[in-house]
C-alpha positions in Angstrom: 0.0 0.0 0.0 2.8 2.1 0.9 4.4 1.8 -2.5 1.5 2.3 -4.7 0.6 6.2 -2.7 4.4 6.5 -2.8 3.7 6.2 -6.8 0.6 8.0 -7.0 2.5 10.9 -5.4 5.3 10.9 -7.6 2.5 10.7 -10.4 0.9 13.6 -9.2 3.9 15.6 -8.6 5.3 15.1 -12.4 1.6 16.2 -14.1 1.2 18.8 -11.4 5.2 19.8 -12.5 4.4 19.3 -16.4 0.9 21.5 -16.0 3.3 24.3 -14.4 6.0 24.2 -17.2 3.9 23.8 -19.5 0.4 25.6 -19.0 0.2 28.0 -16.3 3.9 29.4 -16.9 3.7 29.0 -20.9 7.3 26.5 -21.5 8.8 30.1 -20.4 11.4 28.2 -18.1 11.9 25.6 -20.4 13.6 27.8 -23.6 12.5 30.1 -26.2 12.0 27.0 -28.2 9.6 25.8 -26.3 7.8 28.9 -26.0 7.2 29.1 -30.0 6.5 25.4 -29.9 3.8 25.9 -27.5 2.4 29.2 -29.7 2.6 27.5 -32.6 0.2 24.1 -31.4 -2.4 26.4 -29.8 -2.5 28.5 -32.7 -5.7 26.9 -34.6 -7.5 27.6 -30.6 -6.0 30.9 -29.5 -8.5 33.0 -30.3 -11.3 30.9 -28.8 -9.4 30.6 -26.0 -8.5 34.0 -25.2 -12.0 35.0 -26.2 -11.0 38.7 -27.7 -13.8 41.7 -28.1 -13.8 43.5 -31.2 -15.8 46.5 -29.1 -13.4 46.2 -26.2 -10.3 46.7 -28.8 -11.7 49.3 -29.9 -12.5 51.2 -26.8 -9.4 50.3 -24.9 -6.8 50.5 -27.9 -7.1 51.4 -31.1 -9.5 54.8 -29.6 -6.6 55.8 -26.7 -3.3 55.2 -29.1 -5.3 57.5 -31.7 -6.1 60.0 -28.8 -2.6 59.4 -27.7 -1.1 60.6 -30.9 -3.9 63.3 -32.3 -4.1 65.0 -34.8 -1.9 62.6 -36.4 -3.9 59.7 -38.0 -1.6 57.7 -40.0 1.0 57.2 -37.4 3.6 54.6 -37.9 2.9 51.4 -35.5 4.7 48.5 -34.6 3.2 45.2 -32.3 5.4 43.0 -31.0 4.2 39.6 -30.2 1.0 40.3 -32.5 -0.2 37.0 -32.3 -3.3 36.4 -34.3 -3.0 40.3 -35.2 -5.4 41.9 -32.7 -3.5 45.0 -31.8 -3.7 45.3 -35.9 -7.3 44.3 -36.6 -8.8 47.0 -34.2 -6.4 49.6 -35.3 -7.6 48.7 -39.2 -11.4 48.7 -37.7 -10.7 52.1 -36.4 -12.4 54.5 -39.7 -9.8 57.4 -38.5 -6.8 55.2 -38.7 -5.2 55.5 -42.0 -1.6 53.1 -41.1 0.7 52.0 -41.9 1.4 49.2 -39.2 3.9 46.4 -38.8 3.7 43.7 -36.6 6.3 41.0 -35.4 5.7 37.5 -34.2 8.2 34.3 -33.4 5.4 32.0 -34.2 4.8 31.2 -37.9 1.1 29.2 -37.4 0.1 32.6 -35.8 1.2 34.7 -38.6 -0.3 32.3 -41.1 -3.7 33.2 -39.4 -3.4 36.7 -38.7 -2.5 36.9 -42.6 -6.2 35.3 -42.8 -7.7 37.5 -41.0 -6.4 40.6 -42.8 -6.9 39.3 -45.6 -8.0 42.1 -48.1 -6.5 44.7 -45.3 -4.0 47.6 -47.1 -1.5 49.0 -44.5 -0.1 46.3 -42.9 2.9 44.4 -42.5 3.6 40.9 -41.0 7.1 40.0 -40.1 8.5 36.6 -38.3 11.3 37.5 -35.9 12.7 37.6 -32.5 11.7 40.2 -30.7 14.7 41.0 -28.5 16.3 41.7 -32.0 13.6 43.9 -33.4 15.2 44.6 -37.7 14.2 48.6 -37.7 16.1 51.5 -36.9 16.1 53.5 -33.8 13.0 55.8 -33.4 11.8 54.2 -36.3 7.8 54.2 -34.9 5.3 56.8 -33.5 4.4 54.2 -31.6 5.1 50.1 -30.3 2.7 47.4 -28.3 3.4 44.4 -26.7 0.2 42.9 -25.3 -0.1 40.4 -22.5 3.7 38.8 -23.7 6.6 40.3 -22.0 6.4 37.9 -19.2 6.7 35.1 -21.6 9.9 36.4 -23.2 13.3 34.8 -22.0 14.9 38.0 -21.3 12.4 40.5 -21.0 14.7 43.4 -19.9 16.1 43.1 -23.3 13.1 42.8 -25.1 11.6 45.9 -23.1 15.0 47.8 -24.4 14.6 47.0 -28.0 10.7 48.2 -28.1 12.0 51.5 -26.5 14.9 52.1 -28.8 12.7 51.6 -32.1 10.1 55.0 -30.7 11.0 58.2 -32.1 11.5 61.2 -29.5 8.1 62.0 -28.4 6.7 58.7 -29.5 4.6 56.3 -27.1 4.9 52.5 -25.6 2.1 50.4 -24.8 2.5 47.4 -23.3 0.6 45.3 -20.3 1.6 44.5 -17.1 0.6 40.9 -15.6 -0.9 41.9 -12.2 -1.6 37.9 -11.1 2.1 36.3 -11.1 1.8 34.1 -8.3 2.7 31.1 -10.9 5.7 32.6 -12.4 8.5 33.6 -9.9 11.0 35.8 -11.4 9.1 36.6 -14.5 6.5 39.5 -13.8 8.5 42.9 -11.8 6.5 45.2 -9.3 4.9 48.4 -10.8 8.0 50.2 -9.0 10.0 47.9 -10.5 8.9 48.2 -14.0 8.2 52.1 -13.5 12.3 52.5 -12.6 13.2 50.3 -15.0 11.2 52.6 -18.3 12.7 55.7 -16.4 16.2 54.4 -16.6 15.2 53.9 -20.3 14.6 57.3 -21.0 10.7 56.9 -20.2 8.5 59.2 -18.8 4.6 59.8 -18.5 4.2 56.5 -17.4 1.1 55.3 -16.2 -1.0 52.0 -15.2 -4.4 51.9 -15.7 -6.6 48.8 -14.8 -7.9 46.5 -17.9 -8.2 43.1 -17.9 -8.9 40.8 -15.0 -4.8 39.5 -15.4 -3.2 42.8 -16.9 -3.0 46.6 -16.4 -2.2 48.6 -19.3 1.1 50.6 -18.7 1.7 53.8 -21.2 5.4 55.6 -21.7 6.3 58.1 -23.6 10.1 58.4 -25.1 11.9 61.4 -23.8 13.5 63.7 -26.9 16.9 63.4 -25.3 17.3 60.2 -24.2 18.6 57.4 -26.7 18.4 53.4 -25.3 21.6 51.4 -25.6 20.6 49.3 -28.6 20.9 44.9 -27.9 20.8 44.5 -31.0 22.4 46.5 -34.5 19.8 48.9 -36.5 18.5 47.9 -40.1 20.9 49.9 -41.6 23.6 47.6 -39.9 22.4 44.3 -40.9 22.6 45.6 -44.7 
């Protein structure tokens, strides 16, 4: 009897250890690899999953980046971690948006269905990469998003660099910050902590503003003065 709990335990203990790694933390402590991997199975189901409102996207994004950057309607936007292309599809909803917009993913089966569901959409580009290497030059965007993802990058200080060094001097960052972290130690920084960290990238208006039952939204605008250490080298460079 004592061996068969003694195995039931150790049974439990590896699915309740492989629903960690796996689920609740995203494969974020196993490797980038496994990150993508992960994106790239639960692609077909993301979108019924995360259960995204076209009316909510527009209220609490496309409508506050446009106020954000008024009277300027064809600002030039980047997402980072687009996904299925949401941050795209409610800007493109938005009648007083006229683009351009680029937006980067790792994962190729989420690409493939974002380019589905912008299909017959001018004004938008989709790019594969990695983005703690982001293939634009400094201050090349008016402004960059990075919705509900930074958590799941491997090194998210460097990612967070790169998506400030790419806005131009007066340009603004939008990005989330995970608010329930209890299942991923060492992944999600304090609001002081992620507030000190945009300052010392030459961040200021900063502010959190409630959202999402997980997330806050957190806004930054790029100082005229200040330019990022770049982690990795401009377009221009790779040429």
């Amino acid at each position: 009897m004592l061996d068969l709990l003694l195995l039931l335990l150790t049974a439990f203990a590896i699915v309740a250890l492989g629903w960690w790694l796996l689920i609740a933390s995203e494969g974020v402590y196993l490797g980038r690899r496994v990150v993508v991997w992960l994106y790239d199975l639960v692609a077909p189901r993301y979108d019924a999953i995360k259960g995204f409102n076209p009316t909510y996207d527009h209220l609490f994004l496309a409508q506050p980046i446009l106020a954000r950057v008024a009277p300027d309607t064809a600002p030039y936007i980047l997402d980072v971690a687009t996904g299925t292309g949401r941050l795209p599809l409610a800007m493109l909803r938005n009648a007083r948006f006229e683009g351009p917009l680029f937006a980067l993913d790792a994962s190729r089966p989420m690409l493939d269905i974002a380019a589905e569901r912008l299909r017959g959409q001018a004004g938008v580009l989709l790019l594969h990469g990695d983005a703690e290497h982001l293939p634009f030059d400094d201050g090349a965007f008016d402004v960059v998003t990075c919705l509900e993802a930074l958590e799941f990058m491997i090194r998210p200080d460097g990612v967070l660099a790169e998506l400030c060094r790419v806005i131009r001097p007066g340009g603004w960052l939008l990005i989330t910050h995970r608010r329930t972290a209890r299942w991923m130690p060492g992944k999600v920084p304090t609001r002081d902590a992620l507030r000190d960290q945009l300052a010392a990238l030459g961040m200021t208006d900063i502010a959190f503003e409630e959202w999402q039952v997980d997330y806050d939204r957190v806004w930054a605008k790029r100082t005229v003065t200040y330019t990022p250490a770049r982690s990795s080298p401009s377009a221009s460079e790779r040429a």
